[in-house]
N, C-alpha and C positions, 0 to 999 in steps of 0.2 A: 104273757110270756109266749114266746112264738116255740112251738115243737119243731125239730126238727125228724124225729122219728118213732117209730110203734112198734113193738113186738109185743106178743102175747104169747109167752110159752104151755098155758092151758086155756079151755075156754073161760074160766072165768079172772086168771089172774093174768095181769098185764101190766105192762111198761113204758114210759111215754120219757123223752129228755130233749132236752132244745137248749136255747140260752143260756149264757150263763154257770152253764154245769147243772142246771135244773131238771131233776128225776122225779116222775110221780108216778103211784103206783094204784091200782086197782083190785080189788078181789070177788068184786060182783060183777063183772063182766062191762064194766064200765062207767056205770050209774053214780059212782062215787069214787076217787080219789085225793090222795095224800104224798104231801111232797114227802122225799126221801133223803135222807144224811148222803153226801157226800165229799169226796174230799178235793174232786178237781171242780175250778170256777169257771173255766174258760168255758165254750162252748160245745158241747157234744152232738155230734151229726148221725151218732150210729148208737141204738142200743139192739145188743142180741142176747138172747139166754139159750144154755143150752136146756136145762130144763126148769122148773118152779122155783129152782134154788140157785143154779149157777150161770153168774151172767156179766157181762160185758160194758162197757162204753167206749168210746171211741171221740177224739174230737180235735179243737186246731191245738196248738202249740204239743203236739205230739202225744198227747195227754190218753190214756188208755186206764180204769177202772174194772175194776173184779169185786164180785162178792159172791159168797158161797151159801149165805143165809136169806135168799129173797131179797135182797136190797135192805135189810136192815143194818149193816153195815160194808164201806164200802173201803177198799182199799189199791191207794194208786200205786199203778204200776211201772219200771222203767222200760220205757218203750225202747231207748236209746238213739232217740232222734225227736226234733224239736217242729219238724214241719205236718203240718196242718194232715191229721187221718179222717177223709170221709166215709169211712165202713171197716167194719170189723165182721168176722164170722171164723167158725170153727165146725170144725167136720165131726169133733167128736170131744174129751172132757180135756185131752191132752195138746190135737190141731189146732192150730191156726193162721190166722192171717190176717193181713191188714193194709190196705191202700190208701192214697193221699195226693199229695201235690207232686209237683214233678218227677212224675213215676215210680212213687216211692212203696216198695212192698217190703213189709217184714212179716216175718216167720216166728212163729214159736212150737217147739213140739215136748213145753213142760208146762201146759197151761195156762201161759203168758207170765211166768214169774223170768222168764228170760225171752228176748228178741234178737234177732240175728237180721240185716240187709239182704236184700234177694234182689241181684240184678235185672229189673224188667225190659234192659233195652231200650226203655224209652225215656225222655224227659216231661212226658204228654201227662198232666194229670189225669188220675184215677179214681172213678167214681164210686164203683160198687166191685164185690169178691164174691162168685157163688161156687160151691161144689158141686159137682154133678157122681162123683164118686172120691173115694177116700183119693184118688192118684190124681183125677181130673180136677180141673179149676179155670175156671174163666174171667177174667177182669176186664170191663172198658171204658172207656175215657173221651176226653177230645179229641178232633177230626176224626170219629166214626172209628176209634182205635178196639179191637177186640184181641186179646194176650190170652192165648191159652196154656198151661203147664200141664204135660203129664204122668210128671211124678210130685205131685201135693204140691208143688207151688215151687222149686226150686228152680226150675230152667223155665224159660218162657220162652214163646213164640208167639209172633204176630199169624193171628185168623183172620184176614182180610175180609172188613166186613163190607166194601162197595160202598162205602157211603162216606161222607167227608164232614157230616152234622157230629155234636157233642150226646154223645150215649151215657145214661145216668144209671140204670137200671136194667139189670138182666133176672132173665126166671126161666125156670129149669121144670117142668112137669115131670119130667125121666131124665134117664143120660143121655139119649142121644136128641132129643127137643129142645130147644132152647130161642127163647124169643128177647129182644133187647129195643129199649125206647130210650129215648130221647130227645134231644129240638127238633123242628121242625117236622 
């Protein structure tokens, strides 16, 4: 089974999902793991938790999962849109966010039991979503695209990042640091 992602929200318990809708979980810091119930099949590209208990998926045909018990059970969510989300994250138990294919950002601020459209501006898919504060938010994409919002994700703007490569990944050490990889 191929993963496509990893969060560990304590040192020893962790989260693994890829294929499929395929979830495994660990409790000794990696040594051993066990698949997990779920209820979306398609493919998930993103898992996050906010802590040991409450946590996230994210994957193509719009598909977005919650569970509030560790992953022991898992229930889908409506995202209210059908195109492909590569990342999920949330700033807190109520925030969040979530990017995709053709610049697609939605919002929720009930825990993702509702989502709302957030106009990005662009058509450019989108890779990854990080916070750097509860207001601040940066997301980037194809041709070297960097969107930053800052009031939580509602209004965007283009942060020109000089570069015209596919950005997959960004990471945040503080607010104001912020480094971003990709091809090439």
């Amino acid at each position: 089974t191929m993963l496509y992602s990893v969060n560990f929200p304590t040192i020893n318990i962790g989260y693994a999902a890829g294929i499929g809708g395929v979830i495994i979980k660990t409790t000794d810091s990696g040594k051993t793991w066990s698949k997990q119930s779920n209820p979306i099949s398609n493919h998930i590209y993103r898992i996050f938790f906010l802590n040991k208990d409450t946590g996230y998926v994210a994957g193509r045909d719009g598909n977005i999962g919650r569970t509030y018990n560790g992953g022991q059970t898992w229930t889908k969510l409506a995202s209210g849109t059908s195109t492909l989300l590569n990342y999920i994250n949330f700033k807190n138990k109520n925030n969040g966010l979530a990017v995709g294919d053709d610049g697609l950002i939605i919002s929720t601020t009930d825990g993702g039991t509702s989502w709302k459209n957030v106009n990005s501006g662009t058509n450019l898919l989108l890779n990854c979503v990080k916070y750097t504060s509860l207001n601040n938010v940066y997301t980037v994409g194809l041709n070297g695209l960097i969107l930053k919002s800052s009031d939580g994700g509602n209004k965007w703007k283009n942060d020109n990042s000089g570069i015209s490569d596919r950005l997959v990944s960004i990471c945040f050490p503080n607010e104001f640091t912020g480094y971003a990889v990709g091809a090439n």
